[in-house]
N, C-alpha and C positions, 0 to 999 in steps of 0.2 A: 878134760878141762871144760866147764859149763862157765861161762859168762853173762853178764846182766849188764847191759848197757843202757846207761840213763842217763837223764836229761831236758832240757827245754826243749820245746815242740821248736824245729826249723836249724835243732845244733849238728842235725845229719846224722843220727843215729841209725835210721835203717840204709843209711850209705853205706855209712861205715863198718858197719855189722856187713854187710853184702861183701865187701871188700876183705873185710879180715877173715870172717869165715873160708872165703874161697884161699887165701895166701895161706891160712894155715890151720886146710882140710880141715875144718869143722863145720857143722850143719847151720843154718841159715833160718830166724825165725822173730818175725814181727810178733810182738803181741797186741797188736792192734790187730793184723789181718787175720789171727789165728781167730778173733773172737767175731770179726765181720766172717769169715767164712763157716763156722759157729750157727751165725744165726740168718747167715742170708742177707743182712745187710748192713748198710754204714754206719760206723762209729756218731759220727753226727745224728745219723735215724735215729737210733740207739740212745743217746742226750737226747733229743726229741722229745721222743714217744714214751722214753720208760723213766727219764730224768739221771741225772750225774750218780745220785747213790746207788741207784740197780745198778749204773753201768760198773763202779766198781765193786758192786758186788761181784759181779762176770767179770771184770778184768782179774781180780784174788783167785776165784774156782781158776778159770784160765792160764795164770800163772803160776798157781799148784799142780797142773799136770807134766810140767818140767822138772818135778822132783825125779820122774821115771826116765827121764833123756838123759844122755850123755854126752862132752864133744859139743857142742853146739856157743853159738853168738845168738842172744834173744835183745832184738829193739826193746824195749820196753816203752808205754807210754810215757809224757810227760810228766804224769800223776803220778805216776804206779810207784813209785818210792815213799810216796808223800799219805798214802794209805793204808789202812789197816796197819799189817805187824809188816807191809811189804819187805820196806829194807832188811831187815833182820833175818827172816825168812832166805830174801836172795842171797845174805851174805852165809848163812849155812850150808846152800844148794852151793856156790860157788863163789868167783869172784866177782863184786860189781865194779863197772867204769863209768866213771863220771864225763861226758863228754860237756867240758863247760866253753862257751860261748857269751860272747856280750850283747848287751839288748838289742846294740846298733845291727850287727850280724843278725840277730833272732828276728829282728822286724823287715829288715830286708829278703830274710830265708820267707816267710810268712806272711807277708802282705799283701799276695798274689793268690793265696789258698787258704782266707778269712769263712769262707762256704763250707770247706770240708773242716774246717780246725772249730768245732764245738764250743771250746771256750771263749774264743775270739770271736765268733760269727756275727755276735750283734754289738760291738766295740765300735763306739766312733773312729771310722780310719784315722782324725786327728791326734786321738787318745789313745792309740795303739802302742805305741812307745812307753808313755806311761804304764799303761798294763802290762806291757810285758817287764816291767820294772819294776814295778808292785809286785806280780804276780813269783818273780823272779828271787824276788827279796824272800817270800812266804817260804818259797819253796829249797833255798838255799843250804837251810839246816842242814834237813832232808839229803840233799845232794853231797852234799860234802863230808856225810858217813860214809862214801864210797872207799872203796879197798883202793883206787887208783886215780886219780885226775888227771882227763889232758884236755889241753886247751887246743879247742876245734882248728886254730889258727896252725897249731903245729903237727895238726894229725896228717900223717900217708899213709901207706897202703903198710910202711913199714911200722909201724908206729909200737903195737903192740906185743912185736915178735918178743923183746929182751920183759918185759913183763910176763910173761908165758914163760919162760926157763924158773923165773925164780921161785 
C-alpha cells in the first residue's frame, strides 16, 4: 500500500503520516525533507535562491522516485498536487488522502512558522488569514481529486486503518 497525503501547509500531514505509518507498519516519508536532504538545504533556501518553478521542478523528480518504493505514507507538500501531472501521477502509484482542514485551524497551525513556510514568509501577519483563504480556495480543486478525505478535526491515530482493507 503506497499513500500520498496531501494537503494545506499546518493540516498535520507529516504528523499524521508519522503516526499512521508506524500503527500500520509502513515506511515514513516527507517530501519536503526528502528534497532538503537532497540538496543540503531548506525548502525556504531553495524558494530563495532558485525561485518556486525550480523548486517544483525538484519537488516532480523527487516525488517520481516513489514509483520504486513500496508500503510507505509520503507527506507531500502543500503544492505538490496543485502541479505538473502530480495528482494523477500519485493516484496511479497509489492511494492519495486528502487531509482537509479550515483556514481558522491552518492559520493557527502556521502563524508561529511564517520564516520556514516559503509562501507565507513575506504576508502581512494581518492578511494571513485571507491568504490562506485565497490560497486555499485556488488550491481546492486540486485537493478534492483525492481518493479519500478526512477532516483533520476527526483524524487519530486510528483513522485510516478501515480505508486500508478496502
Amino acid at each position: 500500500m503506497n499513500i500520498f497525503l496531501i494537503g494545506f501547509m499546518g493540516s498535520g500531514k507529516s504528523h499524521w503520516a508519522k503516526v499512521w505509518a508506524e500503527k500500520e507498519n509502513l515506511s515514513f516519508y516527507d517530501l519536503d525533507t526528502e528534497i532538503e536532504n537532497a540538496f543540503g538545504t531548506s525548502i525556504a533556501d531553495i524558494f530563495e535562491k532558485e525561485g518556486e518553478e525550480k523548486f517544483r521542478e525538484l519537488e516532480r523528480y523527487h516525488l517520481r522516485i516513489f514509483q520504486n518504493k513500496k508500503n510507505f505514507i509520503l507527506a507531500c507538500g502543500g503544492g505538490t498536487p496543485c502541479f505538473s501531472d502530480n495528482m494523477q501521477w500519485m493516484q496511479e502509484h497509489g492511494k492519495v488522502i486528502y487531509l482537509k482542514a479550515t483556514p481558522e485551524l491552518l492559520l493557527k497551525q502556521v502563524m508561529h512558522e511564517t520564516e520556514q513556510r516559503p509562501i507565507i514568509k513575506k504576508v502581512n501577519p494581518s492578511e494571513l488569514l485571507f491568504f490562506i483563504q485565497k490560497k486555499l480556495q485556488e488550491r481546492e480543486p486540486f485537493y478534492s481529486q483525492a481518493d479519500i478525505i478526512i477532516n483533520t478535526a476527526d483524524a487519530n491515530e486510528n483513522t485510516i486503518s478501515g480505508f486500508l482493507s478496502s
